[in-house]
C-alpha positions as CSV (number, residue, x, y, z in Angstrom):
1,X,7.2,32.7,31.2
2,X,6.6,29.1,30.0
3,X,6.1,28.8,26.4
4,X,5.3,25.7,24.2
5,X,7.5,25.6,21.3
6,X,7.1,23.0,19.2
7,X,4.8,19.7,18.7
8,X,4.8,16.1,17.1
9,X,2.5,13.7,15.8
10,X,3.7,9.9,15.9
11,X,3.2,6.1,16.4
12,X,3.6,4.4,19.7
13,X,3.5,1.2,18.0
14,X,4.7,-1.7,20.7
15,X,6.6,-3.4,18.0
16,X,9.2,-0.9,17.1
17,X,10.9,-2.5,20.4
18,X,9.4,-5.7,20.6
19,X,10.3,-6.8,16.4
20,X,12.2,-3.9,15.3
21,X,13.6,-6.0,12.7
22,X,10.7,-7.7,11.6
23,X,9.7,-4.9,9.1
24,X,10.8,-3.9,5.6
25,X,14.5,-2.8,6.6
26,X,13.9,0.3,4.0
27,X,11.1,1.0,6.2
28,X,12.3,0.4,9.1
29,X,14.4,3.0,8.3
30,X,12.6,5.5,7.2
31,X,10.6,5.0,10.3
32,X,13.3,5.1,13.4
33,X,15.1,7.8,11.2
34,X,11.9,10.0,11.5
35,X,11.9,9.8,15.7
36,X,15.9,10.9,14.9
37,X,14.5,14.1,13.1
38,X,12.0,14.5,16.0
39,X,15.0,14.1,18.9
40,X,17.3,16.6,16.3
41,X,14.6,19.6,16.3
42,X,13.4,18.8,20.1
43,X,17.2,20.0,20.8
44,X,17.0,22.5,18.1
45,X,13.9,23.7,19.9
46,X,15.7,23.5,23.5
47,X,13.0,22.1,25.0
48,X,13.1,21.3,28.7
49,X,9.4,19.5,29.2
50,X,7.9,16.8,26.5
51,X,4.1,16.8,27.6
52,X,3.4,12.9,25.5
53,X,-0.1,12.1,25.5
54,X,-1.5,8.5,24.8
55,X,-3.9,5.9,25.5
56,X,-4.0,2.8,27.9
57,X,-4.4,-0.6,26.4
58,X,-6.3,-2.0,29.0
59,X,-2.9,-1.8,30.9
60,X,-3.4,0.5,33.8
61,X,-6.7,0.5,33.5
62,X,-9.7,-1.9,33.4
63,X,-12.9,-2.4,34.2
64,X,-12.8,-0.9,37.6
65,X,-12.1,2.4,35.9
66,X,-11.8,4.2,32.5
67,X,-10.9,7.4,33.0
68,X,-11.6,10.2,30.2
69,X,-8.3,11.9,30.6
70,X,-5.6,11.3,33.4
71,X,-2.8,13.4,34.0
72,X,0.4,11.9,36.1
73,X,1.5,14.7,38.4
74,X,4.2,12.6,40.4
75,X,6.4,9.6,40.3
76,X,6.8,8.1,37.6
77,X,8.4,4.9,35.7
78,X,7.7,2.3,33.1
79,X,7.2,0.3,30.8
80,X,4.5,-1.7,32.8
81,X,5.3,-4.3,29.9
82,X,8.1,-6.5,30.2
83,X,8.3,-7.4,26.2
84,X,8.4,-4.1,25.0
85,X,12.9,-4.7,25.6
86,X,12.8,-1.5,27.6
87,X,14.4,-1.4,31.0
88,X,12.1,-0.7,33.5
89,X,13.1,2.8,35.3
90,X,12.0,5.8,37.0
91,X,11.1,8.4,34.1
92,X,11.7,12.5,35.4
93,X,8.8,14.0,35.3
94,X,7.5,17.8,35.5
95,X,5.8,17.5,38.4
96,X,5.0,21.3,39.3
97,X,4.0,22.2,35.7
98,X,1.7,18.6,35.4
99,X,0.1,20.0,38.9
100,X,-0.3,23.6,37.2
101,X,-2.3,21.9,34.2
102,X,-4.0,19.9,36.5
103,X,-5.4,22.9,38.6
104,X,-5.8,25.0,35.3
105,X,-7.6,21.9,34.1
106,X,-10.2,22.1,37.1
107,X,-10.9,25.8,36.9
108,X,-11.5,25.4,32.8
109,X,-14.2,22.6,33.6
110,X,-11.4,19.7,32.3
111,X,-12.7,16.8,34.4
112,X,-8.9,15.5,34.7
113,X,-8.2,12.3,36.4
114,X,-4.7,12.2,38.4
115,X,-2.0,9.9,39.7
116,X,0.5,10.7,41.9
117,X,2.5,7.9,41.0
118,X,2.1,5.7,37.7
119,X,3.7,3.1,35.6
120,X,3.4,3.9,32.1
121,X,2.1,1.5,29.0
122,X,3.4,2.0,26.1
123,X,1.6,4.6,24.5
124,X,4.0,6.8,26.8
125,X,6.9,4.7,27.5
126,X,8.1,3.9,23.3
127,X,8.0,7.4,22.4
128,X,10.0,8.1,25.7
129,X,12.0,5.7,24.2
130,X,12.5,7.2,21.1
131,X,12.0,10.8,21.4
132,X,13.1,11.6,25.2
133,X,15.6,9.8,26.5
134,X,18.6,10.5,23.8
135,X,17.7,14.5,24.5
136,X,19.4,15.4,27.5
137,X,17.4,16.9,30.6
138,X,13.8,16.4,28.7
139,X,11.4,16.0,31.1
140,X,8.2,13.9,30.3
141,X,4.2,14.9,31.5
142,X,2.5,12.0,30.7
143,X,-1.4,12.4,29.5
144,X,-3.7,9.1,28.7
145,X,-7.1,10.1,26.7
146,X,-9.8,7.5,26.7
147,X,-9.5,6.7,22.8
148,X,-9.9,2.8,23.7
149,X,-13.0,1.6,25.5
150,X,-16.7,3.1,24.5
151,X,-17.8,5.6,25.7
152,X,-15.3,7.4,23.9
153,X,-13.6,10.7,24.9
154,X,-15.4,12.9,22.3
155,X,-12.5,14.4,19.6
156,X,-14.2,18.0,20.4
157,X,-13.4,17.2,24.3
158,X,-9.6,16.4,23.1
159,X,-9.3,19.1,21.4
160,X,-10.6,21.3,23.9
161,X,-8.1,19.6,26.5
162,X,-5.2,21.0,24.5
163,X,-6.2,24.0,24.5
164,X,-6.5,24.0,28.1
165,X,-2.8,22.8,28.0
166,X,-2.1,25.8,26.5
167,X,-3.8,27.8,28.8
168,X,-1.5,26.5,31.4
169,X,1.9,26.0,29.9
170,X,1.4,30.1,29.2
171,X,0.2,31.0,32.6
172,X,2.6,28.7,34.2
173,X,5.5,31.2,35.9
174,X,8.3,29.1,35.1
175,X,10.8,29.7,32.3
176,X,9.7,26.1,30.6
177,X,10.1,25.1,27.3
178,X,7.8,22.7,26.3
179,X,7.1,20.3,23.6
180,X,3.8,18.5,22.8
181,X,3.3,14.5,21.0
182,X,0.2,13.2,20.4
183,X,0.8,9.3,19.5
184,X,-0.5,6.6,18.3
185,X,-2.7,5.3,14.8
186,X,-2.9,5.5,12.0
187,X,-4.5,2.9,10.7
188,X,-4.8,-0.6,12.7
189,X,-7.2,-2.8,14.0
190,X,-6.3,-4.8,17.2
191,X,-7.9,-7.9,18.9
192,X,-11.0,-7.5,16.3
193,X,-12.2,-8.4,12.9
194,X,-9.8,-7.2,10.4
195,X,-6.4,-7.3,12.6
196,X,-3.5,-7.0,10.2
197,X,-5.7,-4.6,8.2
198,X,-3.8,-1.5,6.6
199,X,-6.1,1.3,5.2
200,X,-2.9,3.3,3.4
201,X,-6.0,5.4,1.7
202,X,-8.0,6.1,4.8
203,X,-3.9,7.5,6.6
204,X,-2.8,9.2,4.0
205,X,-6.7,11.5,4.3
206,X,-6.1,11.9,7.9
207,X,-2.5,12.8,7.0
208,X,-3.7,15.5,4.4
209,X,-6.3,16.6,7.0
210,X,-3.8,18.0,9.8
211,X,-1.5,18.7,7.1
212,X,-4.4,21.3,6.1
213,X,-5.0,22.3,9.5
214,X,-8.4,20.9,9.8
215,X,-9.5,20.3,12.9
216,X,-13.5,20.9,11.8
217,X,-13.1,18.0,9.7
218,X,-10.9,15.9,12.2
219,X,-13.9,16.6,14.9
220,X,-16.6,15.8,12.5
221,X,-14.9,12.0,11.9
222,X,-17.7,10.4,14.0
223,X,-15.8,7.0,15.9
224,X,-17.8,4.9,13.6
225,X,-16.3,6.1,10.7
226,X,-13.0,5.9,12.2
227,X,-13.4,2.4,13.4
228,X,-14.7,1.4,10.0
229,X,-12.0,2.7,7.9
230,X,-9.0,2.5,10.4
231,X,-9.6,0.5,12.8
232,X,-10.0,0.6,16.4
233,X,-6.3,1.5,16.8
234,X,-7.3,4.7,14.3
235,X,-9.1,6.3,17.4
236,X,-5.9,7.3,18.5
237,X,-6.1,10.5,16.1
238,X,-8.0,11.6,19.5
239,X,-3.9,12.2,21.3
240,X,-3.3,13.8,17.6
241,X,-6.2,16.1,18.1
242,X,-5.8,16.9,21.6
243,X,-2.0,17.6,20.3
244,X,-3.4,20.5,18.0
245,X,-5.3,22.0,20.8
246,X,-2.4,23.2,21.9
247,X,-1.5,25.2,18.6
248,X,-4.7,27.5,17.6
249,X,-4.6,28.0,13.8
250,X,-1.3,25.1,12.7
251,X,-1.1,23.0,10.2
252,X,1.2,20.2,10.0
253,X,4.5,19.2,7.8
254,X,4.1,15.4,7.2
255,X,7.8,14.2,8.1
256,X,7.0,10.2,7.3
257,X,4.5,7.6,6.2
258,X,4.8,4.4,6.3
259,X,2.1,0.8,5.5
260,X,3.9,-1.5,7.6
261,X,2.1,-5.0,7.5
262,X,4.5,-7.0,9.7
263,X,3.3,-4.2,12.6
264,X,0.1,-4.4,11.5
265,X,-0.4,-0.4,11.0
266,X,0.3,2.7,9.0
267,X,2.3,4.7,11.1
268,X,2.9,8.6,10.7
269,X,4.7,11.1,11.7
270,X,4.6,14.9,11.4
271,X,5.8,18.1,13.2
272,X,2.8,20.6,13.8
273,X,3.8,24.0,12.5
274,X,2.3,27.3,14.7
275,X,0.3,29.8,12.9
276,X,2.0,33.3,12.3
């Protein structure tokens, strides 16, 4: 039986490929080590399957179509970006297991989205980057959420979509061993009022929040409260969320936290701990 064994929280900020050494080197440091400690207990773990789930960036998608949630259930390759300084190339995917979730998905009322073939932004491809590639034979299940362009995917919905992850990774009859990021935030804002902005307070409450396990109060963050005191780049708490769905009952174990103003966001990182 296929069993999810471990999760991660984390940036997928385009500048730790595009500028890596235009931050603080101490926090640079601090920052790329952290995705290190992520690769080290993804091996520890054995994991076979990383299931990433991000955002688009008005990359893939555009006015033509937002979808709520999208799940890529066949080729895929990326970065879509050429300045990210990542080699474009085919990326293995789970494709039986993404289908599985998909289907499971359906029957649980998840309105998925699918694509059968898809070039990844970099909401997927930097933590592929990071915290795939160096761990040999992870697969990667990539998962956009709608955290960018109003209407909003509701947090409750995200949620609710990782627990329907769960539903299929368990019922899934393959002997998988799956790990689950959500990416993205903390605090940023992009192409608005207030770009450049760090709200260290505002991250370090969010922090404390899945730290505590408290996905009530995570919920209960109405957007406007999130855009207001982190930014429209905050939203993406919504892959963090969607992350915990698929761990009933964790908390989290902050690994790092850094303000980094020369990439204009606090970026955290933490490893979601399963209840007892």
């Amino acid at each position: 039986m296929a069993e999810i064994v471990g999760g991660f929280l984390m940036p997928h900020n385009p500048m730790l490929t595009l500028a890596p050494q235009a931050a603080d080197p101490e926090q640079g440091k601090v920052i790329f080590d952290s995705f290190e400690k992520i690769v080290n207990r993804v091996k520890e773990l054995e994991a076979d399957t990383a299931i990433i789930i991000g955002d688009d960036h008005y990359t893939n998608f555009g006015p033509h179509c937002f979808p709520a949630c999208l799940i890529a259930t066949g080729d895929i390759d990326g970065p879509v970006e050429p300045f990210l300084n990542i080699e474009r190339a085919p990326m293995a995917n789970n494709e039986e297991l993404a289908q599985h979730i998909l289907k499971t998905g359906y029957d649980e009322g998840i309105d998925w989205s699918f694509a059968k073939s898809l070039t990844v932004d970099h909401s997927i491809a930097i933590p592929h980057h990071l915290a795939v590639k160096s761990v040999p034979g992870l697969k990667t299940i990539p998962i956009y959420l709608n955290a960018a362009v109003a209407p909003l995917l509701p947090s409750k919905r995200a949620y609710q979509i990782g627990e329907s992850i769960k539903h299929a990774v368990e019922s899934w009859s393959g002997n998988e061993r799956v790990v689950v990021y959500g990416t993205g935030g903390i605090s940023h804002w992009v192409g608005s009022v207030g770009m450049g902005r760090i709200n260290p307070e505002f991250d370090h409450r969010i922090l404390e929040m899945f730290r505590n396990g408290d996905i009530e109060g995570l919920i209960a963050l109405d957007d406007e409260t999130i855009l207001n005191e982190g930014g429209d780049g905050c939203l993406e708490i919504k892959n963090w969320i969607c992350a915990m769905g698929a761990f009933p009952g964790a908390t989290t174990e902050t690994i790092s936290y850094e303000a980094v103003p020369q990439w204009i966001t606090g970026m955290g990182f933490a490893e979601i701990k399963m209840a007892a």
